[in-house]
MARKOL-783031 format. One line per 4 residues: number of its first residue (from 1); for each residue z, y, x of C-alpha. Coordinates in steps of 0.2 Angstrom, whole numbers, plus 5000, padded with zeros to 4 digits. Layout:
! residues N
NUM = Z,Y,X | ...;
! end
This chain:
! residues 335
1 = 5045,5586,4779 | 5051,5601,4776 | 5034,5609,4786 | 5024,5601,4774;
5 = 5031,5609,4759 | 5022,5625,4751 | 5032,5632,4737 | 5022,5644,4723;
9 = 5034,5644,4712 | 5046,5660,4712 | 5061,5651,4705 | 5076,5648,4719;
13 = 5086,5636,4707 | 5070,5626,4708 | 5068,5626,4727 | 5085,5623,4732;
17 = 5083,5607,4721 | 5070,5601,4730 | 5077,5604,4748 | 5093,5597,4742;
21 = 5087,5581,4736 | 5076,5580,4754 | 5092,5583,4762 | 5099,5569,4752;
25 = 5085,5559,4756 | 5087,5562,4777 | 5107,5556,4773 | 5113,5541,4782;
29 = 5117,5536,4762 | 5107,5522,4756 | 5107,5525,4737 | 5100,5540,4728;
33 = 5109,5544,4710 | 5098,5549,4696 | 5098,5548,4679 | 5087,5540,4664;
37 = 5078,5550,4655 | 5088,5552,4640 | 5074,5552,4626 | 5080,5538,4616;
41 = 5102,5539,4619 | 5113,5547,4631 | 5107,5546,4648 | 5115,5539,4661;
45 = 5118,5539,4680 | 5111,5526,4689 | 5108,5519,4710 | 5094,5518,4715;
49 = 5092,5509,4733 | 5082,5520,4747 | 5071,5507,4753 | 5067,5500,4733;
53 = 5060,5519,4732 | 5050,5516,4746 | 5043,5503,4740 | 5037,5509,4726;
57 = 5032,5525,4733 | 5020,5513,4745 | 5012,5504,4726 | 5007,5520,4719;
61 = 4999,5528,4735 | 4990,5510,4739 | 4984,5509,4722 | 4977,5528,4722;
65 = 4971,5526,4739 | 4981,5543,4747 | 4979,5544,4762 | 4989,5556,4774;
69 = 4985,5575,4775 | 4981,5573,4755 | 4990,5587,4745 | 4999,5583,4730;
73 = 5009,5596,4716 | 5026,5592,4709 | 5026,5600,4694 | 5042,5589,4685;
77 = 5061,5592,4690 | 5066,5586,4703 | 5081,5579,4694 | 5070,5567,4686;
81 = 5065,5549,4692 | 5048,5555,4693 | 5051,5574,4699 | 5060,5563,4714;
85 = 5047,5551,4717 | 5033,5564,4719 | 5044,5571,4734 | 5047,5553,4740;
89 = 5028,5547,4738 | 5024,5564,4748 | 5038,5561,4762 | 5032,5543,4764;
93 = 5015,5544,4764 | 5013,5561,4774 | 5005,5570,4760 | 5007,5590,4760;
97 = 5016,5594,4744 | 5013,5611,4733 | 5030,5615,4722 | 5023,5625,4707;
101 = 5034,5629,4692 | 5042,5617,4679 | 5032,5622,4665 | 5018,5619,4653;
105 = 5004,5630,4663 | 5008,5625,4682 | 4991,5627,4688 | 4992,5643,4684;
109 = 4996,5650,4701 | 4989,5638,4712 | 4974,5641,4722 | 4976,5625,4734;
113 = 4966,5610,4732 | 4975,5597,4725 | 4973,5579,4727 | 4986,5572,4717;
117 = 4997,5577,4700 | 5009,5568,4689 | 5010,5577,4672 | 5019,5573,4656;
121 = 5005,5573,4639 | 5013,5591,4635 | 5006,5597,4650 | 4988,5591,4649;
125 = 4985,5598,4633 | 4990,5615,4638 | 4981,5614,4655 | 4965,5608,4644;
129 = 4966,5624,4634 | 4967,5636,4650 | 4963,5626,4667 | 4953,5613,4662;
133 = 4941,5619,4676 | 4955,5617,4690 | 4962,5597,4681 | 4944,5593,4684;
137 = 4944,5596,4702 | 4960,5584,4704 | 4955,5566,4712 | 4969,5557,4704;
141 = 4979,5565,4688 | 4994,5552,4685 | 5001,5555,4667 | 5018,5549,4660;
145 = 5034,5552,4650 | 5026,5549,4634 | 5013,5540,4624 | 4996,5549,4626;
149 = 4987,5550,4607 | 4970,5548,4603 | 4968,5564,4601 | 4971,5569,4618;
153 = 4960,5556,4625 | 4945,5563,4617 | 4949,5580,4626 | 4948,5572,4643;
157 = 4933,5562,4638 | 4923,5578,4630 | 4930,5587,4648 | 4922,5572,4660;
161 = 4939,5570,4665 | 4946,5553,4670 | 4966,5551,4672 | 4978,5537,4672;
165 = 4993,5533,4660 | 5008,5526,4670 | 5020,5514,4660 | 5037,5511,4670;
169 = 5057,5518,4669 | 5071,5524,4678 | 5076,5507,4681 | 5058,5501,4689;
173 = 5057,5518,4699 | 5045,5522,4692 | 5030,5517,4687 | 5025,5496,4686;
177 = 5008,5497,4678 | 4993,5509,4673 | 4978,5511,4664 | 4962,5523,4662;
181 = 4963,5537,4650 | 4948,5548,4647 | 4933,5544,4655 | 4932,5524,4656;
185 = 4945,5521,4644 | 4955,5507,4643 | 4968,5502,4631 | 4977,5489,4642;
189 = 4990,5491,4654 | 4988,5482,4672 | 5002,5479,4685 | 5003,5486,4701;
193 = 5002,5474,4716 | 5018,5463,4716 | 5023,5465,4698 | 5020,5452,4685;
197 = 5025,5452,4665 | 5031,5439,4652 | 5037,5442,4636 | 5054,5440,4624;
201 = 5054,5441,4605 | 5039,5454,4609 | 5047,5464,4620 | 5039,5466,4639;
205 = 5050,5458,4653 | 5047,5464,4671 | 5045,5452,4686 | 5047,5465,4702;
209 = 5056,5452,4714 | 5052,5465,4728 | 5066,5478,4719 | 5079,5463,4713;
213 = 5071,5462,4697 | 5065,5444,4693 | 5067,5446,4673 | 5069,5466,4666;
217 = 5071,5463,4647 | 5062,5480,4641 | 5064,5488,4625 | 5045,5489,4623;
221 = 5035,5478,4610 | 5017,5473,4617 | 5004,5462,4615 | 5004,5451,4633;
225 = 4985,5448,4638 | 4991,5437,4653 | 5006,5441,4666 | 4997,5454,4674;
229 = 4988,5464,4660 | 4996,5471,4641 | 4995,5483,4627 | 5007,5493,4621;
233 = 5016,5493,4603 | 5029,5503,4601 | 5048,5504,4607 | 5059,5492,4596;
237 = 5071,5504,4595 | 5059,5519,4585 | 5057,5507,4571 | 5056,5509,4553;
241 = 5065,5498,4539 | 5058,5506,4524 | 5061,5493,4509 | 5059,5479,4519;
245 = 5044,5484,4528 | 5045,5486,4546 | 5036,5500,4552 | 5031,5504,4568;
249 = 5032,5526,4570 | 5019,5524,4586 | 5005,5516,4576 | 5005,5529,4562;
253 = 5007,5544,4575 | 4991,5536,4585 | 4982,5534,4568 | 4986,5553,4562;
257 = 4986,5559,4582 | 4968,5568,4579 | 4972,5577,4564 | 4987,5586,4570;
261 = 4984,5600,4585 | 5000,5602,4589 | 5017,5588,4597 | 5022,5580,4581;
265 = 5031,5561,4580 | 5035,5551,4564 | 5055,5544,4561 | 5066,5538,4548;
269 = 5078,5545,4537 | 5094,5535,4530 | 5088,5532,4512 | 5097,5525,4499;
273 = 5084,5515,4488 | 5075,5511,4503 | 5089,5510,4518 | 5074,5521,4528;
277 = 5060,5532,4521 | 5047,5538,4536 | 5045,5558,4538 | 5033,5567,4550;
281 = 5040,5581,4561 | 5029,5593,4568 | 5035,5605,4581 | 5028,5622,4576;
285 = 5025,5633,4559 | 5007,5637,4556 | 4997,5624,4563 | 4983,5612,4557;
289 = 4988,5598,4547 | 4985,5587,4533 | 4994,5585,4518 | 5005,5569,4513;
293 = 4990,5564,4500 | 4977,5566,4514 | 4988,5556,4524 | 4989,5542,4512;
297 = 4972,5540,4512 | 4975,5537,4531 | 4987,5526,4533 | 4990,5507,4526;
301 = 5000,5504,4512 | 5016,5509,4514 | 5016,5518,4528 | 5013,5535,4524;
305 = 5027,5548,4525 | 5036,5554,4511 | 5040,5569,4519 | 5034,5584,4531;
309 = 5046,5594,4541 | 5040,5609,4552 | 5050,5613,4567 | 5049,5629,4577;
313 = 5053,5620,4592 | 5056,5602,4599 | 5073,5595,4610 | 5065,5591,4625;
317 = 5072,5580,4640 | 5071,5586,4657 | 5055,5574,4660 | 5047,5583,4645;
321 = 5049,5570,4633 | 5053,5573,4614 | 5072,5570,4612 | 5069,5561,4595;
325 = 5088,5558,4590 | 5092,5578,4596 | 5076,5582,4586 | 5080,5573,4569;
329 = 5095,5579,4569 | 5089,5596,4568 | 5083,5590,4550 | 5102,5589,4545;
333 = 5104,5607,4550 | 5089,5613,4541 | 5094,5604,4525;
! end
């Protein structure tokens, strides 16, 4: 593998990472330990079998249709489920892989054709503002780690730029479904090749016999279209209970998403008339965005914040995701 490899990126720590989860992979061991993301609690170590990674390593090239000799970019940790799969999807399906920075810009050095790129929603936006010319020339953009908004669709779409939005977990190795974002948008999820979906007090369950998992309870509300096909909701687990009302954080964010230019979420705060009011963090300090009056006339009844905290800087998880329990409690400290 090792031949195949092309590292850009001038950062040791990062390339001794990858070699040493190679070497890990070329070990007689038949586990690899990593850990969940971390974005919604403490993460946690897990064992992931060799040949389940295979596995789904083989899903995601089939359903892309790479072929050997294609080149791919890892541009996530490597100490991530999905930095680890890049490597592995490379290694099994005899791509050549370009090791670029862990950052928000990592096309920027890169002069190779490139085939192939997982990214979390942070990075697309930034790439749009200074690449976009270099993202267009990608056959298959693969984008994770995060819900993408409305307002970034429209940005592909006005760049001609079709991508795909992977929904999976630590615990599924990666990714179990994907739809269109961009160019021929579609709001509805589809299983990959093997995997079917049911559903739980609206939460997904995941049917993946192929990895040991013949009913993964999720802690992901959806509307089920049939066993193969859903739209999601929001995690259970972000939820609102704000004098009784249940409110969902991911449907307000996706209603406001076009109006705010930079990463923002929505959350709740302990209240003690209404056990929860709702807030809106927004992670910078002079950015576009509207007001709590403009965002009444929004949002449905009840559902607009009562308050707007600005954020020099959001707690991030490896992966890139917001850290929203780290992130609120940042509130405290500002208080």
């Amino acid at each position: 593998m090792n031949e195949r490899i092309t590292f850009i990126t001038q950062s040791a720590d990062l390339k001794n990472k990858v070699l040493e989860f190679i070497d890990e992979w070329n070990s007689t061991a038949e586990t690899i330990t990593v850990n969940t993301s971390g974005s919604t609690g403490t993460p946690k170590k897990t064992e992931i079998l060799k040949s389940h990674m295979v596995i789904s390593a083989n899903k995601t090239l089939n359903y892309f249709a790479l072929k050997p000799g294609d080149t791919a970019l890892l541009c996530l940790s490597p100490e991530t489920i999905a930095g680890k799969m890049m490597i592995v999807r490379s290694i099994v399906g005899n791509l050549n892989l370009i090791v670029s920075d862990v950052n928000s810009h990592p096309l920027t050095n890169c002069t190779d054709h490139i085939d192939f790129i997982a990214l979390v929603p942070l990075q697309v936006e930034e790439i749009l503002k200074s690449d976009s010319e270099k993202l267009k020339s990608i056959q298959t953009i693969l984008i994770g780690g995060g819900p993408i908004h409305a307002s970034l669709s429209t940005k592909l779409r006005e760049q001609n730029i079709q991508a795909f939005h992977s929904y999976g977990m630590t615990e599924t190795i990666s990714h179990v479904a994907i739809r269109k974002v961009g160019l021929g948008e579609n709001d509805t999820f589809e299983a990959l090749n093997g995997i079917e979906f049911s559903q739980e007090n609206g939460k997904l369950c995941v049917h993946y016999p192929e990895i040991d998992y013949s009913n993964l309870t999720t802690n992901d509300l959806v509307e089920l279209i049939d066993n193969h096909h859903f739209k999601f909701i929001g995690r259970a687990d972000f939820i609102v209970n704000s004098g009784g009302l249940k409110i969902n954080p991911e449907t307000v964010e996706e209603l406001i998403s076009t109006y705010i230019e930079t990463s923002f979420f929505v959350s709740g705060l302990p209240d003690e008339h209404l056990g929860q009011r709702l807030i809106l963090l927004i992670e910078g300090t002079v950015v576009k965005a509207p007001t709590l009056f403009e965002l009444k006339s929004l949002l449905p009844k009840f559902h607009n914040p009562k308050e707007v905290y600005f954020l020099p800087k959001f707690i991030r998880t490896e992966s890139g995701k917001i850290n929203r329990l780290e992130t609120l409690k940042m509130i405290s400290e500002q208080s």
